[in-house]
C-alpha positions in Angstrom: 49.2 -180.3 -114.5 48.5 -178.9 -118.0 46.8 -182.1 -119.5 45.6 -184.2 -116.8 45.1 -181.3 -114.5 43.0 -179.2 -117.0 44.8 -176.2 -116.5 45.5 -174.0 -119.1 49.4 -173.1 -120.2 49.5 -170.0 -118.0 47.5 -171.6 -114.9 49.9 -174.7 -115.2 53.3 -171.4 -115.3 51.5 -170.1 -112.1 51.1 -173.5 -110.5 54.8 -174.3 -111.2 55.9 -170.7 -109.9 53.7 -171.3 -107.1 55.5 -174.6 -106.2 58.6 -173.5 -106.6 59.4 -175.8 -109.5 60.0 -172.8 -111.7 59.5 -169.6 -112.9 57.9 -169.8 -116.5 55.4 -168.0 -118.8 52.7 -169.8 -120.7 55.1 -170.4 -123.8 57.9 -171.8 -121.9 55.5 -174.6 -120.3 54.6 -175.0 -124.5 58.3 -175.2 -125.2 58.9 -177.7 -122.5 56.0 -179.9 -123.5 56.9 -179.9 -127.3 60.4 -180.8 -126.1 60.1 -183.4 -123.2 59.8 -186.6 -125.7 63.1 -188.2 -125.2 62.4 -187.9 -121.3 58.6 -189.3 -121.7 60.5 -192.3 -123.7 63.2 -192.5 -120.7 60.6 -192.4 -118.0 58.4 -195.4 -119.9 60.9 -197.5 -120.9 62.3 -197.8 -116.8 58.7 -198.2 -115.5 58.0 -201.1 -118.3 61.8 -202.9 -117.3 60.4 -202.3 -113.5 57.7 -204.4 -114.6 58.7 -206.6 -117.1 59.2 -209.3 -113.9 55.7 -209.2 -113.3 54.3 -209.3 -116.3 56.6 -212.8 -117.3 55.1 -214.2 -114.1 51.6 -213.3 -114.9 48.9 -215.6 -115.7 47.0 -214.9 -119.1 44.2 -212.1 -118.2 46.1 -211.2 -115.1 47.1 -207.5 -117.1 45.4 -204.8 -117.2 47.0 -202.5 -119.8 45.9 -199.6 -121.6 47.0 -197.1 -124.3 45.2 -193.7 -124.0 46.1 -190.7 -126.2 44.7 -187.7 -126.6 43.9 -184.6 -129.5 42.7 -181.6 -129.7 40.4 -180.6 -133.0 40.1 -177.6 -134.7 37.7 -176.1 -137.1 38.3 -173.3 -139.7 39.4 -169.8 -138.7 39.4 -171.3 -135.3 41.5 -169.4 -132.3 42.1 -172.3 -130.2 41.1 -175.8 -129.3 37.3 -175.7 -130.6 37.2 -180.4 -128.9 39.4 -182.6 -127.1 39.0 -185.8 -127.6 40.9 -188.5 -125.7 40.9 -192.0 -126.8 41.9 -195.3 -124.5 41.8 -199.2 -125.5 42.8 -202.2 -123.4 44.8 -204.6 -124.0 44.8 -207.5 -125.1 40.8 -207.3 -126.0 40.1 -207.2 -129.2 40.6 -203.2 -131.2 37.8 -201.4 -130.1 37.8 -198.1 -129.1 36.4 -195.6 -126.0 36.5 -191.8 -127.1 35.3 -188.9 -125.2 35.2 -185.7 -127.0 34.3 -182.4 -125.4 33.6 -178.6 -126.0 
């Protein structure tokens, strides 16, 4: 919700109130997201062994795969994110890379 869904912490607190995932105000969805790591790392390490199979079987430039990451950037005396700039690159072409950056 937060990232993907461009919500902001407190919209993405309402949003999980409003489901009834939980009750939380805009620091705690902060405090969750600084600390879900070792469950991102869980959660990617059973979808790649899910796919592992597939990938074995595959014929050479049968995979699509891509790593995307994403920043925010800051300038001086700022009080917030001033850009946001996400990143992506497939593999296995050759290192290049596709940014987006936005006010």
């Amino acid at each position: 919700m937060y990232g993907p869904g461009h919500l902001s912490l407190r919209h993405a607190a309402v949003a999980a109130g409003d489901a009834g995932i939980a009750e939380l105000s805009d620091k705690g969805v902060l405090g969750r997201l600084r600390n879900m790591g070792d469950w991102l790392a869980y959660l990617s390490q059973r979808l790649l062994a899910e796919k592992r199979q597939d990938w074995q079987a595959a014929e050479p430039g049968q995979l699509d795969l891509a790593l995307v990451d994403g920043s925010v950037i800051c300038g001086p005396a700022s009080k917030g994110s001033d850009w946001r700039l996400h990143g992506s690159r497939r593999l296995p072409t050759p290192p290049q890379f596709f940014g987006r950056a936005w006010h």
